[in-house]
PDB file of N, CA, C, O and CB in Angstrom:
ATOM      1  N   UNK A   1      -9.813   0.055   8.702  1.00  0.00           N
ATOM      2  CA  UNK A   1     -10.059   0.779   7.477  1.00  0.00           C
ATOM      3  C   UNK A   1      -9.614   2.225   7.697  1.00  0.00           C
ATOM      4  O   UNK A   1     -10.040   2.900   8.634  1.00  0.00           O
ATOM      5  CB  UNK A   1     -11.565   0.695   7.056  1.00  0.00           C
ATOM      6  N   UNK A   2      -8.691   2.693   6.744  1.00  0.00           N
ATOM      7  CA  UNK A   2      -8.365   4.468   7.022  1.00  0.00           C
ATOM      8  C   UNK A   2      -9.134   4.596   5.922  1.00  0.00           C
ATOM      9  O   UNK A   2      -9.445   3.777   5.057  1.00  0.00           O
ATOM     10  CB  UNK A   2      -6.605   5.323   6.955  1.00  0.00           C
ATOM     11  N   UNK A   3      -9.509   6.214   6.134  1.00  0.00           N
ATOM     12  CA  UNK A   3     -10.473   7.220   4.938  1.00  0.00           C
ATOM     13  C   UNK A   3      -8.845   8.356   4.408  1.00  0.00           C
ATOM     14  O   UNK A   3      -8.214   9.158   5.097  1.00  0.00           O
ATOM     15  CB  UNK A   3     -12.381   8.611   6.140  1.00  0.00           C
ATOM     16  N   UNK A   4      -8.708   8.070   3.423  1.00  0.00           N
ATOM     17  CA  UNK A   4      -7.910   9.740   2.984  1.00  0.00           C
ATOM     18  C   UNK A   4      -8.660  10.858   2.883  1.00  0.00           C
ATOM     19  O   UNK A   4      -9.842  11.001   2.569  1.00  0.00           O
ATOM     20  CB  UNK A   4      -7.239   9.845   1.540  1.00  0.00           C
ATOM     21  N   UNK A   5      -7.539  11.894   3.292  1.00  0.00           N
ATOM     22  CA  UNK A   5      -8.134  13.550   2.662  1.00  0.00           C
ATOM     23  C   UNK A   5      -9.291  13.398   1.705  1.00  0.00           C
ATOM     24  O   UNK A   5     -10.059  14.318   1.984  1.00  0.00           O
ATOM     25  CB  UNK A   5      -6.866  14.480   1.652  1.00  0.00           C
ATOM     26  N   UNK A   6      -9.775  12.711   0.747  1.00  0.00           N
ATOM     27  CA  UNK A   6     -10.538  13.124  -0.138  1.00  0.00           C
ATOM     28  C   UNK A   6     -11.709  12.153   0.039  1.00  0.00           C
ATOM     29  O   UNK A   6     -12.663  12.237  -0.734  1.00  0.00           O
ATOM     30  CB  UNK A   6      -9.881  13.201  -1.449  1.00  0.00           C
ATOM     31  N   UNK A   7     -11.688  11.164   1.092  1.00  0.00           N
ATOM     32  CA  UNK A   7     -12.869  10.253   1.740  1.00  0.00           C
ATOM     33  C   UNK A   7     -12.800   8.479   0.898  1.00  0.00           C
ATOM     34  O   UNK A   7     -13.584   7.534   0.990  1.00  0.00           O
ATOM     35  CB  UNK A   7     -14.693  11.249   1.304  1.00  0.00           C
ATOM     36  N   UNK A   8     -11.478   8.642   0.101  1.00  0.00           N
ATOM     37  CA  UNK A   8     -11.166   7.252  -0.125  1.00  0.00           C
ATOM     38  C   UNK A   8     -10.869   6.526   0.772  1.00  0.00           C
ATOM     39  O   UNK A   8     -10.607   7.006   1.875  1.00  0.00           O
ATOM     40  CB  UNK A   8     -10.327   7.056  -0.847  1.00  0.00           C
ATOM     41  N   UNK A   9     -10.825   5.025   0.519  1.00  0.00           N
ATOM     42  CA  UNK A   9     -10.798   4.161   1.868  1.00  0.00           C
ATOM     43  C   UNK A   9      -9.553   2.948   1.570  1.00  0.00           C
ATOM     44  O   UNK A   9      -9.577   2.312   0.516  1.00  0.00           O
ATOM     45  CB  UNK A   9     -12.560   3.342   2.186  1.00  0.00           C
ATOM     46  N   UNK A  10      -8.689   2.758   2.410  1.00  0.00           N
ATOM     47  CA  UNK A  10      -7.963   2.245   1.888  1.00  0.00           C
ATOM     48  C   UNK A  10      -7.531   0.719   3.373  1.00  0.00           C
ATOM     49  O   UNK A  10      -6.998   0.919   4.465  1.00  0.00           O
ATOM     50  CB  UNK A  10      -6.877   3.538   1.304  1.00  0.00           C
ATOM     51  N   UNK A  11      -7.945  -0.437   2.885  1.00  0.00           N
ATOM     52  CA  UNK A  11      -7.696  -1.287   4.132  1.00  0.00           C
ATOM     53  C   UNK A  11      -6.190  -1.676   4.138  1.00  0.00           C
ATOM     54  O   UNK A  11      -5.501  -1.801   3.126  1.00  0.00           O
ATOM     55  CB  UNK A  11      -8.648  -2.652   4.149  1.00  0.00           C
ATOM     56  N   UNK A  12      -5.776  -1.852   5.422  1.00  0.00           N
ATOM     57  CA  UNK A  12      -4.850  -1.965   5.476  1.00  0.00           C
ATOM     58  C   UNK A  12      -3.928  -2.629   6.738  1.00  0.00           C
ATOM     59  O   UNK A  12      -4.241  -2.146   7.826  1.00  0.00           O
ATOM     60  CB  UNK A  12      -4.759  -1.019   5.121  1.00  0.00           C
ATOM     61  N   UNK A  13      -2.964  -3.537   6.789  1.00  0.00           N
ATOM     62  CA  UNK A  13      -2.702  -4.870   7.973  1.00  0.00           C
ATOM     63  C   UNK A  13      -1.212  -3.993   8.356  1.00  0.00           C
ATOM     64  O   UNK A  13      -0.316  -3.717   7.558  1.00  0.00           O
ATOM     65  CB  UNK A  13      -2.456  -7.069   7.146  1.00  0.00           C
ATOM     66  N   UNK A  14      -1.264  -3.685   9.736  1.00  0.00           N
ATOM     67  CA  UNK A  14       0.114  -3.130  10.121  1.00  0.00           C
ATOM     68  C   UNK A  14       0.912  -4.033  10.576  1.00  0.00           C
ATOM     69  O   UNK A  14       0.547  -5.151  10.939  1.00  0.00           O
ATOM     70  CB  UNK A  14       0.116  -2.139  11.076  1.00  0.00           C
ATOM     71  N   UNK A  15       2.225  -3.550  10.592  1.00  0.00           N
ATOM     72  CA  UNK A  15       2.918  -4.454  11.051  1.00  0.00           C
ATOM     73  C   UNK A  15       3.362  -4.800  11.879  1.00  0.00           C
ATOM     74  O   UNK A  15       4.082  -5.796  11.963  1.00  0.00           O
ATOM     75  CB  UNK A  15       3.414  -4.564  10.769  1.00  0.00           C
ATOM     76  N   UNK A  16       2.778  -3.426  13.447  1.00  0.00           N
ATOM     77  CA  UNK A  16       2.752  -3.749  14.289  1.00  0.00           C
ATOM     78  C   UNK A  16       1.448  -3.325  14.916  1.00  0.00           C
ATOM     79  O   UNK A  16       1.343  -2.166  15.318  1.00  0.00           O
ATOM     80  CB  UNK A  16       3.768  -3.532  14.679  1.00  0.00           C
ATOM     81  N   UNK A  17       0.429  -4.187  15.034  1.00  0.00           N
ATOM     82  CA  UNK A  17      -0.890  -3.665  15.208  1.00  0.00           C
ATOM     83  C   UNK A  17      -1.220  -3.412  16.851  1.00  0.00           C
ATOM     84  O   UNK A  17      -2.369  -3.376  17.291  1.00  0.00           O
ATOM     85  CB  UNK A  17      -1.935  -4.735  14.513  1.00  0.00           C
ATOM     86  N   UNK A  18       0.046  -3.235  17.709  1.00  0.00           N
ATOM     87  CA  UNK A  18      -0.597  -2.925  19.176  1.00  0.00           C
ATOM     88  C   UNK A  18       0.016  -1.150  19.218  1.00  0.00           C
ATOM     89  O   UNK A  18       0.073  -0.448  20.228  1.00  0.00           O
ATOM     90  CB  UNK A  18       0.215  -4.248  20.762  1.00  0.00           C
ATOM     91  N   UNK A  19       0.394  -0.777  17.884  1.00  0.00           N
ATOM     92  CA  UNK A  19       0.367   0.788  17.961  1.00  0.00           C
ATOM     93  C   UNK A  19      -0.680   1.354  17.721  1.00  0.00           C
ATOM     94  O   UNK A  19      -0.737   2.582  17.783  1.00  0.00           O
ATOM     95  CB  UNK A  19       1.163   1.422  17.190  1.00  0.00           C
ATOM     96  N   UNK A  20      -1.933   0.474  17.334  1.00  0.00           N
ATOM     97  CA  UNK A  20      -3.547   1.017  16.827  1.00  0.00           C
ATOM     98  C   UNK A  20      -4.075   0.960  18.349  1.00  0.00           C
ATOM     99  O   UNK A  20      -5.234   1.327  18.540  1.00  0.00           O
ATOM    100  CB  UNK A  20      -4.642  -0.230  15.495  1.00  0.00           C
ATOM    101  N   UNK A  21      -3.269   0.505  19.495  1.00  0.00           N
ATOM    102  CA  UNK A  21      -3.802   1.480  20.326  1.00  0.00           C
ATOM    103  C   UNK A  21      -3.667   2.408  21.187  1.00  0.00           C
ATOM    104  O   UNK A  21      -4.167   2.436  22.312  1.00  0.00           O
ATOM    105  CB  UNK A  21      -4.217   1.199  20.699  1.00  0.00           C
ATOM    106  N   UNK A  22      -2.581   3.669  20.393  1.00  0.00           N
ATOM    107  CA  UNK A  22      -2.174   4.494  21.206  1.00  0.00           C
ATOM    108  C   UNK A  22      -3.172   5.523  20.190  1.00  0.00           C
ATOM    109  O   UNK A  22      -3.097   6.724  20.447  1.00  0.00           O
ATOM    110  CB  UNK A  22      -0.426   4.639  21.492  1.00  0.00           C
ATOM    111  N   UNK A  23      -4.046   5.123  19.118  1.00  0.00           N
ATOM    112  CA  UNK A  23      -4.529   6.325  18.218  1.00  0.00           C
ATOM    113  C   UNK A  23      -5.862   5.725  18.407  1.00  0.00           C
ATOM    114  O   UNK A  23      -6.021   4.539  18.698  1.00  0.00           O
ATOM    115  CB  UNK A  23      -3.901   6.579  16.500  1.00  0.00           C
ATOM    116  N   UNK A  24      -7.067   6.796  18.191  1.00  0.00           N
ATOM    117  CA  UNK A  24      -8.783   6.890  17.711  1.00  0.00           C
ATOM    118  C   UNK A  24      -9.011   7.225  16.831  1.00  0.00           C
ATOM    119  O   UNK A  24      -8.211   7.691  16.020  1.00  0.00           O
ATOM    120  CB  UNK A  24      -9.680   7.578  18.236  1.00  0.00           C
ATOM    121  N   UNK A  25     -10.235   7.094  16.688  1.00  0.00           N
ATOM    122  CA  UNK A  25     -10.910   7.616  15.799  1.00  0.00           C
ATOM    123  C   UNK A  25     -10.914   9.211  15.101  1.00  0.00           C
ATOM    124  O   UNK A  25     -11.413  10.189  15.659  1.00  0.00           O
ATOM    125  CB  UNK A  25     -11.905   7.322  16.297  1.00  0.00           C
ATOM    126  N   UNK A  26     -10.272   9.227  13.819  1.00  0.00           N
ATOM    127  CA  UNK A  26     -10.302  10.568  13.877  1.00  0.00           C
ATOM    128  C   UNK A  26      -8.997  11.590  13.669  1.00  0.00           C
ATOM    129  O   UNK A  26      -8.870  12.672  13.095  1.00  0.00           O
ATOM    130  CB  UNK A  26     -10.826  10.736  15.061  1.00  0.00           C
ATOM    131  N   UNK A  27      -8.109  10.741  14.398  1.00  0.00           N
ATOM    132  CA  UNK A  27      -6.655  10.946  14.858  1.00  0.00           C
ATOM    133  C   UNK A  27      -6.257  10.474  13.216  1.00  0.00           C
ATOM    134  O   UNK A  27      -6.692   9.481  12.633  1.00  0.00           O
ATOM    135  CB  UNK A  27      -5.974   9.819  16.455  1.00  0.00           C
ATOM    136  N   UNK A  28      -5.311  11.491  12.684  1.00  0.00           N
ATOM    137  CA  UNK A  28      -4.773  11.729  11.499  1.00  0.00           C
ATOM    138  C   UNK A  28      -2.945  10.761  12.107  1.00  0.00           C
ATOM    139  O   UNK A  28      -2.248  11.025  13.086  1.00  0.00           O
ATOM    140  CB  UNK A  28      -4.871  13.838  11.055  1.00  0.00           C
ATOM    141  N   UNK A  29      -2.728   9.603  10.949  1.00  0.00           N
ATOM    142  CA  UNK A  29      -1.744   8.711  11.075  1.00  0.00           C
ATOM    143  C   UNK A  29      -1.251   8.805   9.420  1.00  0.00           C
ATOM    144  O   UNK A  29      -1.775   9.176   8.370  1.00  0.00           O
ATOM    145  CB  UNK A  29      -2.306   7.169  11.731  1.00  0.00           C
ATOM    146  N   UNK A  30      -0.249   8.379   9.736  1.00  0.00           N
ATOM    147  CA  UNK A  30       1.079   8.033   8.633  1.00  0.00           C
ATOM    148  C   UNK A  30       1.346   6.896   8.010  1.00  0.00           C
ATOM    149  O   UNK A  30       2.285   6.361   8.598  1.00  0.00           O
ATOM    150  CB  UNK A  30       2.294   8.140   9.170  1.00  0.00           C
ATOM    151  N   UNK A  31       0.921   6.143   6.944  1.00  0.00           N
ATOM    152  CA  UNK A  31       1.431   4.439   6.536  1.00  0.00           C
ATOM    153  C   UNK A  31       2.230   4.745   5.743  1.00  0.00           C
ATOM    154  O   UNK A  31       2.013   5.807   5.159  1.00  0.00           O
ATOM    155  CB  UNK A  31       0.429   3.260   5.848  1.00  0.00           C
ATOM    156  N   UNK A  32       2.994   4.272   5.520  1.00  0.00           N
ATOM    157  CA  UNK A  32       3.957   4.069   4.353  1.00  0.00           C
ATOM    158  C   UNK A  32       3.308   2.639   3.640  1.00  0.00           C
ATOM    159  O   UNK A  32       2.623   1.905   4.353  1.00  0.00           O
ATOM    160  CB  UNK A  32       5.742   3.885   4.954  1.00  0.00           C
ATOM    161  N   UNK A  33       3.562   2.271   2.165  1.00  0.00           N
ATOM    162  CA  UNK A  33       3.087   0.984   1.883  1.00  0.00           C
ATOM    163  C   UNK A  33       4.304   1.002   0.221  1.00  0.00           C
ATOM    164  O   UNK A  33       4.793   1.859  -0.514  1.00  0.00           O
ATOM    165  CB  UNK A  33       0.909   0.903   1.714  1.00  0.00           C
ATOM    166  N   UNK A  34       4.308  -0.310   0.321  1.00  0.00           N
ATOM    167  CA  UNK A  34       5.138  -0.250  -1.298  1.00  0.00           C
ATOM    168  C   UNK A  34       4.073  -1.305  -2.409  1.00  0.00           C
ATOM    169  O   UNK A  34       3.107  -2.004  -2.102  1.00  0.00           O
ATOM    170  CB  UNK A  34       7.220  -1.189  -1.143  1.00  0.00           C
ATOM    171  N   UNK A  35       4.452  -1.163  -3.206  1.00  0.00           N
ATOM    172  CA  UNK A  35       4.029  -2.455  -4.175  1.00  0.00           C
ATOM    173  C   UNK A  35       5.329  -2.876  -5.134  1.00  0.00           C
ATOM    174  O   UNK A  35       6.322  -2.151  -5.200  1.00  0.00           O
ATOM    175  CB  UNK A  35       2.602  -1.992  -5.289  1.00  0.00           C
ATOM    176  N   UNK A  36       5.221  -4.015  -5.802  1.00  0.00           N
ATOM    177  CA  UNK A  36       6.861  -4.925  -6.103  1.00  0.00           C
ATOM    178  C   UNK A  36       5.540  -5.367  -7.948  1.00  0.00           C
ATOM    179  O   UNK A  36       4.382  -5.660  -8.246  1.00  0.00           O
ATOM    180  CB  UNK A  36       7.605  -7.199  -4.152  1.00  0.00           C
ATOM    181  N   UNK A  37       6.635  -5.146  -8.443  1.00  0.00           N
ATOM    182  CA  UNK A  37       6.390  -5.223 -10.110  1.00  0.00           C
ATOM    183  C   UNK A  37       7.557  -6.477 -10.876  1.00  0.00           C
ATOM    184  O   UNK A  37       8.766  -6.302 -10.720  1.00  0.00           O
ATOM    185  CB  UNK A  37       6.803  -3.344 -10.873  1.00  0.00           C
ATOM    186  N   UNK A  38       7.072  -7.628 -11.634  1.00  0.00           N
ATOM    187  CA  UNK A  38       7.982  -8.059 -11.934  1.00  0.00           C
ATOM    188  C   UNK A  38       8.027  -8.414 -13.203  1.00  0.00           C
ATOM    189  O   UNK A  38       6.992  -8.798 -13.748  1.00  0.00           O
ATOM    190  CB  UNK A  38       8.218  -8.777 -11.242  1.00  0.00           C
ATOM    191  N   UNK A  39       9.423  -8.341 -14.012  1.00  0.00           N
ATOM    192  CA  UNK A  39       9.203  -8.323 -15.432  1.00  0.00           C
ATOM    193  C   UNK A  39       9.808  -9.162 -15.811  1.00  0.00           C
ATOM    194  O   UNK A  39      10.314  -9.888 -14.955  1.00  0.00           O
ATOM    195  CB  UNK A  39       9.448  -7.310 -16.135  1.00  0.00           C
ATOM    196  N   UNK A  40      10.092  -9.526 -17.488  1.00  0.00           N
ATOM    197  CA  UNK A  40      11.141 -10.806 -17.771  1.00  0.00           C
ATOM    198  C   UNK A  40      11.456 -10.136 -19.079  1.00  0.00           C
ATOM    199  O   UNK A  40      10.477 -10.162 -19.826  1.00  0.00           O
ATOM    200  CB  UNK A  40      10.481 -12.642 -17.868  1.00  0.00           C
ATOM    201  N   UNK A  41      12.408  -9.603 -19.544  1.00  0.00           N
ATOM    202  CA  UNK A  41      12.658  -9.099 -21.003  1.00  0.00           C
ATOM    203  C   UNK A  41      13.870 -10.113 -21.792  1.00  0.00           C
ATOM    204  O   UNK A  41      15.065 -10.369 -21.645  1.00  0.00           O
ATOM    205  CB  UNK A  41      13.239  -7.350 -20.901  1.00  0.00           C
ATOM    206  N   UNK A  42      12.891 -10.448 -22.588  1.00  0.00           N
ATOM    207  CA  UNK A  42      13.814 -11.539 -23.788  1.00  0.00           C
ATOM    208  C   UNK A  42      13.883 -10.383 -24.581  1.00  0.00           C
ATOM    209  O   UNK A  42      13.475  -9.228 -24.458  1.00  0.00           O
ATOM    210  CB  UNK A  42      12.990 -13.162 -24.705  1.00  0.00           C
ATOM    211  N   UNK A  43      14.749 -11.248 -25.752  1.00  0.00           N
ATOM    212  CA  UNK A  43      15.647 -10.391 -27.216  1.00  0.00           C
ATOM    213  C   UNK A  43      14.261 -11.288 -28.032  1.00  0.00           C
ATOM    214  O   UNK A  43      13.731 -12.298 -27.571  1.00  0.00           O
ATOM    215  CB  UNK A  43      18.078 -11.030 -27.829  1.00  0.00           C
ATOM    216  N   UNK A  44      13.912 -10.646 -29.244  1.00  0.00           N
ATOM    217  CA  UNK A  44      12.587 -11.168 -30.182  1.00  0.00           C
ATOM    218  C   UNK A  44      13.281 -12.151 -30.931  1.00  0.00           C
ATOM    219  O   UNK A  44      14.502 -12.183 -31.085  1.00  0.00           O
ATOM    220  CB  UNK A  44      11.769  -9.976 -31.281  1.00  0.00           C
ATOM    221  N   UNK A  45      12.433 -12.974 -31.403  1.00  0.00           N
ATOM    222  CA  UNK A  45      12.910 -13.945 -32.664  1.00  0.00           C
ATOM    223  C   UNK A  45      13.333 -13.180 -33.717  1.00  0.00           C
ATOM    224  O   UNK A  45      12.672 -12.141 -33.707  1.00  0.00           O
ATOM    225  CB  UNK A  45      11.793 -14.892 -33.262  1.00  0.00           C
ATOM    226  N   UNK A  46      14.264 -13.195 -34.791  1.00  0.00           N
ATOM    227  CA  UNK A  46      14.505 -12.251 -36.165  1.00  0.00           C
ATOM    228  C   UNK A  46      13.187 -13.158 -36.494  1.00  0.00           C
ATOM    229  O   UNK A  46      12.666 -14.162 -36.009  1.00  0.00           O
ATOM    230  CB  UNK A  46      16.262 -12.324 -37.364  1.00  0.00           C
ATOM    231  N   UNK A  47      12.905 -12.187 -37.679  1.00  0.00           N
ATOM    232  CA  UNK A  47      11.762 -12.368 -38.546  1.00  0.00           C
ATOM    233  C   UNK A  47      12.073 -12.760 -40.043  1.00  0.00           C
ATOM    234  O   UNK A  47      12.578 -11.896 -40.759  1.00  0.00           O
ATOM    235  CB  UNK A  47      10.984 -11.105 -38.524  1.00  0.00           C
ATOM    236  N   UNK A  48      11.842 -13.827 -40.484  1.00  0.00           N
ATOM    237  CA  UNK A  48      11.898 -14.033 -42.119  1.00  0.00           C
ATOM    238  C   UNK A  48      11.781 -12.863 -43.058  1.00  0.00           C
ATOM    239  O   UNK A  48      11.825 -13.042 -44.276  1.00  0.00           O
ATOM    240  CB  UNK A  48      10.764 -14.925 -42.563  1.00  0.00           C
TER     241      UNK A  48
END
């Protein structure tokens, strides 16, 4: 579990988890993370 600057908590699975042990408790770290959005855009039916 990391805490941000403002004491939010954010869980999170690395992708290489034997670098969690060169850091402690306390020790300020870097994640990068993305999220993926997916859409489908049709043309509408004309309308009567």
């Amino acid at each position: 579990m990391l805490k941000g600057p403002e004491g939010n908590e954010f869980e999170v699975t690395p992708l290489h988890p034997e670098n969690l042990d060169k850091v402690k408790v306390g020790d300020v770290v870097v994640f990068t993370y993305s999220q993926a959005v997916a859409a489908s855009v049709e043309k509408a039916l004309a309308s009567k």
